[in-house]
C-alpha positions in Angstrom: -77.3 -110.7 -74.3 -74.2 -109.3 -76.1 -73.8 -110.1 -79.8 -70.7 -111.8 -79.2 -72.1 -114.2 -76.7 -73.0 -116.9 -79.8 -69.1 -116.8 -80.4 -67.7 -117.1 -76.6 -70.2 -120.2 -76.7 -69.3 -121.6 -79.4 -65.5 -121.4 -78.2 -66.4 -122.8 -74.7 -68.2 -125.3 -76.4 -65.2 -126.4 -78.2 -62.8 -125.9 -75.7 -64.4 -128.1 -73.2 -64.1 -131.5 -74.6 -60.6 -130.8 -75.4 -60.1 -130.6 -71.5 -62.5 -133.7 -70.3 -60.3 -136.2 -73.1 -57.9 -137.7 -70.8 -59.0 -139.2 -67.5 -56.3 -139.2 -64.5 -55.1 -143.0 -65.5 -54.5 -142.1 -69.4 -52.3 -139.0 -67.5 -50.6 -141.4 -65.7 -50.1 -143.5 -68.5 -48.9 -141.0 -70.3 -46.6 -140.0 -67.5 -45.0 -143.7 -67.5 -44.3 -143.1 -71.3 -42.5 -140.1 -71.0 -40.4 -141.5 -68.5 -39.9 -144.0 -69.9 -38.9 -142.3 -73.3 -36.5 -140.1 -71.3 -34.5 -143.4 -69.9 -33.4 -144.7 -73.5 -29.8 -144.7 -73.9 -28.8 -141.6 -76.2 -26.7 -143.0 -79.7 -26.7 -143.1 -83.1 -29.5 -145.1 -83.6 -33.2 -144.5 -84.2 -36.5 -146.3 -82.3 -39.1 -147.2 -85.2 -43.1 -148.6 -84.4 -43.7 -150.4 -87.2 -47.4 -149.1 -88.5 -49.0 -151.1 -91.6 -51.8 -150.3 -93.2 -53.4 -152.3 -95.8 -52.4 -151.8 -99.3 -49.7 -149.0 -98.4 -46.3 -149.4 -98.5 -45.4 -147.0 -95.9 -43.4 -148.2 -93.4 -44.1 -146.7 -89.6 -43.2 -144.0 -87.8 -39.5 -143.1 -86.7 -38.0 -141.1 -84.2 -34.6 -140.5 -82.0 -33.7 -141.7 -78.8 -35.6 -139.7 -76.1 -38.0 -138.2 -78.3 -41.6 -138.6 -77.9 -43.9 -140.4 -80.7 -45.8 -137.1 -81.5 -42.2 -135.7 -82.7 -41.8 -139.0 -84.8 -42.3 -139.0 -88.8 -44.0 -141.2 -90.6 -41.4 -142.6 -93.5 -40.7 -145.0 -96.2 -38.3 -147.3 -95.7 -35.1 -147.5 -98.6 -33.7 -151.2 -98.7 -30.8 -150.9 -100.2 -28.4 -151.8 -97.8 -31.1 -153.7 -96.1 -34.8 -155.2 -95.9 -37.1 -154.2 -93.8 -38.2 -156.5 -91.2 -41.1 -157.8 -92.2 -40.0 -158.4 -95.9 -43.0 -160.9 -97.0 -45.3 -161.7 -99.8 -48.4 -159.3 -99.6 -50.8 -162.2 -99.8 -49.1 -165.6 -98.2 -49.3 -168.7 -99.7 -50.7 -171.1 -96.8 -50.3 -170.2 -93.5 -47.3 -168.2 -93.3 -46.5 -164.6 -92.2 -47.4 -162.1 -94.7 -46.4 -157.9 -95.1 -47.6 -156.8 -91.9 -47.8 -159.0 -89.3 -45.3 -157.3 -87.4 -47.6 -154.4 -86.9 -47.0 -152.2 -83.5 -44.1 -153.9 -83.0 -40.9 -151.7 -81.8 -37.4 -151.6 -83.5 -34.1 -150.0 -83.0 -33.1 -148.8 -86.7 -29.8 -148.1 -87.8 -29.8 -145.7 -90.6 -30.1 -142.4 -92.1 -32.8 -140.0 -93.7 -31.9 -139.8 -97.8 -33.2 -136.5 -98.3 -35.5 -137.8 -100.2 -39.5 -137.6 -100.2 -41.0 -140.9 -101.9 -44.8 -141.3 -103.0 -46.9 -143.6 -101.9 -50.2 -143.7 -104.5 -52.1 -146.4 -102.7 -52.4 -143.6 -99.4 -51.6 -140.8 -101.4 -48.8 -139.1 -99.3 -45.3 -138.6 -100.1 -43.0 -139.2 -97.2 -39.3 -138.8 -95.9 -37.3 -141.9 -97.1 -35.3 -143.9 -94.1 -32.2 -145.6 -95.4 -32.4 -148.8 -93.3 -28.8 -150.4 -92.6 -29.6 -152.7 -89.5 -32.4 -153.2 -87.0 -33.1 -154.9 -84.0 -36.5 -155.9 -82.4 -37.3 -154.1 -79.1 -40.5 -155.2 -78.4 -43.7 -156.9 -79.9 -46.3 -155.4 -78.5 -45.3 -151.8 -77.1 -48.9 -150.4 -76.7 -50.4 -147.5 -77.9 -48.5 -144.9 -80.0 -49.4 -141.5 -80.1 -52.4 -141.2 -76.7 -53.5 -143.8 -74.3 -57.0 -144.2 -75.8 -56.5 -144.5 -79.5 -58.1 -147.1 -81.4 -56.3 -148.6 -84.6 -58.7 -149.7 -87.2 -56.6 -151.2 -90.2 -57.7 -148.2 -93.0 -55.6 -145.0 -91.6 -53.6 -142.8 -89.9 -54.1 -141.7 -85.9 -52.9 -138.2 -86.9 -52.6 -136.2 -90.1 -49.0 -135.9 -91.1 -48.1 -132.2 -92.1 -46.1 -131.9 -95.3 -47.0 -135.4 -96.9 -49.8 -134.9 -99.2 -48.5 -134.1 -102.6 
């Protein structure tokens, strides 16, 4: 056996899994998204999935028209010219909505990108700032963001976000 059988293993060993992950309906789910990412009318808008995780304040992930979600960023949302939707208490009083019940849902957001990266302490990251000026619900319950079989669990992120850690 050649010494650098260990290390071809090892690879193929890695590789593999990587290659098994998505069954034929996830591709075809997959498929469906992209077309259907690829149909949205070009403008001078952006299409925002909200994304709330408890005790951060960041806001979702944004992207343009015809992009797909991996291309998105995750941001913090300025309020100057406008709240957010979702603007409510953090913990309700009674049985009202509180901060992030809208989660998953799918916006069109009018706006701009300050410039700007603002800290969030709570997760740690310090993200691009959206300047909301006007948004308008798409859809409530859009499905999964990023891949087909992801499973959201309340405490963090489905992908590491490159640049945002301090």
């Amino acid at each position: 056996m050649s010494r650098f059988a260990p290390l071809f293993l090892l690879g193929l060993a890695l590789l593999l899994p990587a290659c098994s992950s998505t069954s034929p309906r996830q591709q075809q789910l997959i498929e469906y998204r992209r077309l259907e990412i690829a149909a949205e009318t070009p403008g001078d808008y952006y299409i925002g999935r909200r994304f709330n995780i408890e005790r951060t304040h960041l806001w979702g992930y944004v992207r343009r028209p015809g992009q797909p979600w991996h291309q998105s960023k995750l941001v913090m949302m300025n309020e100057k010219y406008m709240r957010q939707p979702d603007r409510y208490p953090e913990i309700p009083s009674g049985d009202g909505p509180a901060f992030g019940s809208d989660h998953n849902h799918e916006y069109r957001l009018w706006g701009y990108y300050s410039g700007r990266r603002v800290y969030d302490p709570n997760s740690n990251l310090a993200l691009p700032e959206f300047v909301l000026q006007r948004y308008e619900l798409k859809n409530r319950s859009p499905g999964w963001l990023f891949n087909p079989g992801e499973r959201f669990n309340g405490k963090q992120l489905l992908r590491g976000e490159a640049g945002s850690t301090p």
